[in-house]
N, C-alpha and C positions, 0 to 999 in steps of 0.2 A: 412589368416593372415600370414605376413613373420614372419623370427622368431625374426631379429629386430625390428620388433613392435611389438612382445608380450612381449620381453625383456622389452621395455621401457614400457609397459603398468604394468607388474609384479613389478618394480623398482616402477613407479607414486605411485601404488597401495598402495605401502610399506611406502614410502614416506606420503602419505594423512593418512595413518591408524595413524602415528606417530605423524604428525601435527594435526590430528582429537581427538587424543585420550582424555577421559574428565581431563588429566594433563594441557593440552595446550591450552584447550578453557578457555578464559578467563569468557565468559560469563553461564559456568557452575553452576550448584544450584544443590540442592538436589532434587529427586527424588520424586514425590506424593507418599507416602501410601498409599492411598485410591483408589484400583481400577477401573476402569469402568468395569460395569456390561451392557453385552448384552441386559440385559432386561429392562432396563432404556429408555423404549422408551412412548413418552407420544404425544397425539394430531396428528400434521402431521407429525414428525417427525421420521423416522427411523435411521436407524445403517446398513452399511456396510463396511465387515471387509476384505481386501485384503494385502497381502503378494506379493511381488513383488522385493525383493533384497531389497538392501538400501534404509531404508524409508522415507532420504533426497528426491528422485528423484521421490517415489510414493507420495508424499504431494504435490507436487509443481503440477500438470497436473490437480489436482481437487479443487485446492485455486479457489476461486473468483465468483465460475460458479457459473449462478443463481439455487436458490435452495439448496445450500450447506451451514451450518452454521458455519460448522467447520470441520476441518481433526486434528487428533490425532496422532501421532508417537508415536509408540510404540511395544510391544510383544504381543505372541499368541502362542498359542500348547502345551506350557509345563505346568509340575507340579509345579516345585518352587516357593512359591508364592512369589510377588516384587523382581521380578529380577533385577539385576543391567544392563547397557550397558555391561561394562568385563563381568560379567559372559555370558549374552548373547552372546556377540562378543567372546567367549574363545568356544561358542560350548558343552557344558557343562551341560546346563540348557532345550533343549529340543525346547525351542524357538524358534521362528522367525520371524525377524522386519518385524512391519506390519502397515497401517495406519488404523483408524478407520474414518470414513465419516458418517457425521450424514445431514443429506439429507432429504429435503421433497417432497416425491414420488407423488405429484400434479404437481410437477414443474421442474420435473426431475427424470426419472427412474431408476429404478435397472438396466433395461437393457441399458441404457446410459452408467453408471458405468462401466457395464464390459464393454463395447468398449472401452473406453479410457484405462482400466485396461490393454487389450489384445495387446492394443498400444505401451505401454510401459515397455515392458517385454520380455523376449524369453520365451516362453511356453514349448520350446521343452528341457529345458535345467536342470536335474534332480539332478544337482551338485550345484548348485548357479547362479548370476546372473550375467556375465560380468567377471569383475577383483577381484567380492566379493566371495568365492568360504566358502562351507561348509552347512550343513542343515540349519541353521541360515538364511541363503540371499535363500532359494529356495524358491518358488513361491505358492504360495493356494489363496483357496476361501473361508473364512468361514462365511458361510450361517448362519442366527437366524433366521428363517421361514421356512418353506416348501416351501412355495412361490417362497422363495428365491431361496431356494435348486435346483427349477424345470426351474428356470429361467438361473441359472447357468451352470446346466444341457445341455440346449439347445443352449445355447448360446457358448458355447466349443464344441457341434455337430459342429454348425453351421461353430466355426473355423475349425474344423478340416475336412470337406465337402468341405470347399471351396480349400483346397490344395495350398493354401499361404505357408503352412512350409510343407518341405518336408518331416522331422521327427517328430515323434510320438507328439501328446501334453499331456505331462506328470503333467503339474500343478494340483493340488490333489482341491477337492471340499469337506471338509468337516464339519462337526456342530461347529459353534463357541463355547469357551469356554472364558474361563478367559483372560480379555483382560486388559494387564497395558500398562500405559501412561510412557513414556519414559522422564530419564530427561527431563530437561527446556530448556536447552542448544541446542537441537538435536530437539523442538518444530518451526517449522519456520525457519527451516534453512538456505533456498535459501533465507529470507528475510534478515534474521541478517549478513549473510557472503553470500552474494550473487557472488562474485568473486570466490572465495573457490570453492564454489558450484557447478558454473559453471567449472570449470577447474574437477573439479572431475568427473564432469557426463558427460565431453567432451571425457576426460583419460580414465575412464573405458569403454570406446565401446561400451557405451547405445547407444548414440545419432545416431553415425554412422552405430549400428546395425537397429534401429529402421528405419532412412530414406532409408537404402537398402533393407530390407523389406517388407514398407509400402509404401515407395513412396506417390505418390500423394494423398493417403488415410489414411494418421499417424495423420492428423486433421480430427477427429472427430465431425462431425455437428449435437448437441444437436438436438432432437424430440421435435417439442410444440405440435407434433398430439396426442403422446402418444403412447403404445405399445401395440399390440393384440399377446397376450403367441403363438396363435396357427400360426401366419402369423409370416413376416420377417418384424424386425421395419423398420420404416418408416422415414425417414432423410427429414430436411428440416431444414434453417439457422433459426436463434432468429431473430426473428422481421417480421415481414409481413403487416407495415401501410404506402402497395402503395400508389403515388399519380402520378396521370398523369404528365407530364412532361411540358403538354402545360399551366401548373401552376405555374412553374419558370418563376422568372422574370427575366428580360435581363441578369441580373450578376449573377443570378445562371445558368442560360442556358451554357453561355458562358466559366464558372468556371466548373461545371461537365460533359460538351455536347463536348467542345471544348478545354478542357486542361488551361483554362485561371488563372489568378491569379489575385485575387482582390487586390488592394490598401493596403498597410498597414499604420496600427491607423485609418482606415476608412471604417470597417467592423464592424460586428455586436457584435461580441465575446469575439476581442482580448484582454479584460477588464474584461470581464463576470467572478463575484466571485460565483455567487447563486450556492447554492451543486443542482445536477441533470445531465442527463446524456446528450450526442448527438448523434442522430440519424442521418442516410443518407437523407440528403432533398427530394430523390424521394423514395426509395425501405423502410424506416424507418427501417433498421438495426440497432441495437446499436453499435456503434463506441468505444465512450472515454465517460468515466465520470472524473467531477469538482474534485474528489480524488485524479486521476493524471494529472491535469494543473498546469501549475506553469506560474510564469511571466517570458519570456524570453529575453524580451527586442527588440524586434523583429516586433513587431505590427502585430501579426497572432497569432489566439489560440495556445497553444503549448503542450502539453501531454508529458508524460514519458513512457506510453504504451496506446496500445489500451484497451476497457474496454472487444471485445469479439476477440480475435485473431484471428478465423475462418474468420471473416467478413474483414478483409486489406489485401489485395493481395499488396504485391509488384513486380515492375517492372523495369527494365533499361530503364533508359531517358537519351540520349545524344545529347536532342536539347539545344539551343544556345550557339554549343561549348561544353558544360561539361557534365560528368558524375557524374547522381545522380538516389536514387532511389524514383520511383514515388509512389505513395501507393493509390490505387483504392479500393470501396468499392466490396465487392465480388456477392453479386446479382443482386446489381443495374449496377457495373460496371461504377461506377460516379468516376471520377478524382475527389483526393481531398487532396491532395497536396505531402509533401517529408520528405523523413525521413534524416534525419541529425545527425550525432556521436558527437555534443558537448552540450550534455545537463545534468542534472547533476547527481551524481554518485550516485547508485552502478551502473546501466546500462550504464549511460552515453549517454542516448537515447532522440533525442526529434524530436516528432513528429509534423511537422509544418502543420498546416491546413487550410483551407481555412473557413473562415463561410460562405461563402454560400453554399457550399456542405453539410450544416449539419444546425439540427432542434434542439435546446434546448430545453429538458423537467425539467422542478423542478422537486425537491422529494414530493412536496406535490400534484403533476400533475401523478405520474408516471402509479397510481394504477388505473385513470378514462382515462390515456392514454392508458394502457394494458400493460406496462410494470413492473408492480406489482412485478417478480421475483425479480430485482433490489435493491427491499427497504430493504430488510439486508446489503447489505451493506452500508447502511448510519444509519442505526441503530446500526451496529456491532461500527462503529466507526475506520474502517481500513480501 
């Protein structure tokens, strides 16, 4: 790093702490009292608790995924009980931001969790995390299980075996304790101030550290096999409801086989209000759910994101004349249509699709489809 771009990243830094601070959030609240307890674990549902620098950035990578019901911001490690943000962010108190993930280990493992954890973080970095610098922002694992513990355990061999980072991996493993929920304001952040957010974890050198180190493998492709403690997990994408191809009809052949685009207002979708998700018409990947479509005036379904990120590869298309980018599904490799910067804000993203590259399941379909992970999010209500 030069040292005018550490300058400017020290300045950002200084700058976001001052516009972050809970003075300037408008949408600041008080504090829970009441904190969460580790052991609060009932049915399928567990608790895992990572530290990872600013716990803006560690919330956002675990939102959505199936099996997760929620992710928590907040503290860990210290004594003082209810801590404030100032005291934590003053270094004082012992602390350090952490999220809480409360996750059902049928549908998604612990050892999922730390890959995506390991993804978005330096491990090697014993100071802080980025432009956030003090014990506060440094990085841990804390385990409520044995289970946990041994899983953690291996799974930090396992980084540090493979010799991806050159230096030491210092992130500590130890027994959770006392875990508080952090203001309201600092819950959901990337959602409520999603610009902010972005600009912040652009500026502080996550992003850029994360894709120079991970490259082609900083996306993370959830297990539906599952994990055996004593082997190395096993990767495979959400969704597996092949169908042959010689099962498309002309206008999906021609739309996923041959790059084609169907008619607009004269498809099957570009209408469709029913809440449920879409799959890739040949490989059944999940694509987009009914949560993010909107009407774009367009006569093609249209999205604001995809519903599983792993699964849209985008690409450069510069036939007829222009540049745009194409967005393919990622196992089946089905053309299914382009993504476009004018759709509406905070991302300002919209995904233009085609419906016959893609399978509509209702919510009331999804559990005899096999796509069952999915149904919290139509029951969460977000």
């Amino acid at each position: 790093m030069n040292k005018l771009y550490a300058v400017f990243l020290i300045f950002l830094s200084y700058f976001l702490l001052v516009t972050f601070s809970p003075e300037n959030v408008n949408s600041a609240s008080n504090q829970s009292t009441v904190p969460t307890k580790v052991s609060e674990n009932s049915g399928k549902t567990e608790m895992a608790i990572f530290a990872g620098g600013c716990f803006w950035c560690m919330e956002h990578p675990y939102e959505d995924l199936p099996g997760i019901s929620k992710v928590i911001s907040g503290y860990t490690g210290g004594k003082k009980k209810n801590p404030t943000y100032k005291q934590v962010a003053s270094g004082s108190t012992s602390h350090v931001e952490a999220v809480e993930i409360h996750y059902d280990p049928e549908r998604i493992s612990y050892n999922d969790l730390l890959e995506i954890f390991w993804r978005n973080i330096n491990p090697t970095d014993a100071g802080g995390q980025f432009v956030d610098r003090g014990k506060q922002y440094t990085t841990g694992i804390f385990y409520t299980s044995e289970q946990q513990k041994q899983t953690a355990e291996q799974s930090k061999k396992r980084l540090a075996d493979g010799k991806r980072f050159s230096k030491k991996i210092v992130t500590k493993i130890v027994q959770a304790g006392q875990f508080y929920p952090a203001e309201e304001y600092h819950q959901d952040f990337f959602k409520k101030n999603y610009i902010r957010y972005k600009v912040y974890r652009a500026g502080s050198g996550r992003d850029e550290f994360i894709t120079r180190v991970w490259g082609e493998d900083k996306e993370y492709k959830i297990s539906k096999m599952g994990f055996d403690e004593k082997k190395a997990p096993r990767y495979t994408l959400i969704g597996s409801k092949a169908r042959s191809k010689a099962a498309l009809t002309k206008m999906q052949y021609n739309v996923t086989q041959k790059n084609g685009t169907e008619p607009a207002y004269k498809n099957e979708y570009w209408d469709n209000k029913r809440a449920g998700i879409y799959v890739d018409i040949v490989s059944g990947e999940p694509l987009f759910s009914s949560k993010d479509k909107f009407k774009s005036g367009t006569g093609w379904p249209s999205f604001t994101r995809p519903l599983v990120q792993e699964n849209i590869v985008q690409e450069k298309d510069i036939s007829f004349g222009m540049v745009r980018i194409e967005l393919r599904s990622k196992s089946a490799d089905s053309h299914l249509g382009h993504l476009f910067h004018d759709g509406p804000k905070p991302a300002g993203l919209r995904y233009c699709i085609n419906s016959a590259s893609m399978r509509f399941i209702a919510v009331e379909k999804l559990k005899e489809e096999g796509y069952e992970e999915f149904l919290p999010l139509f029951s969460r209500g977000i």
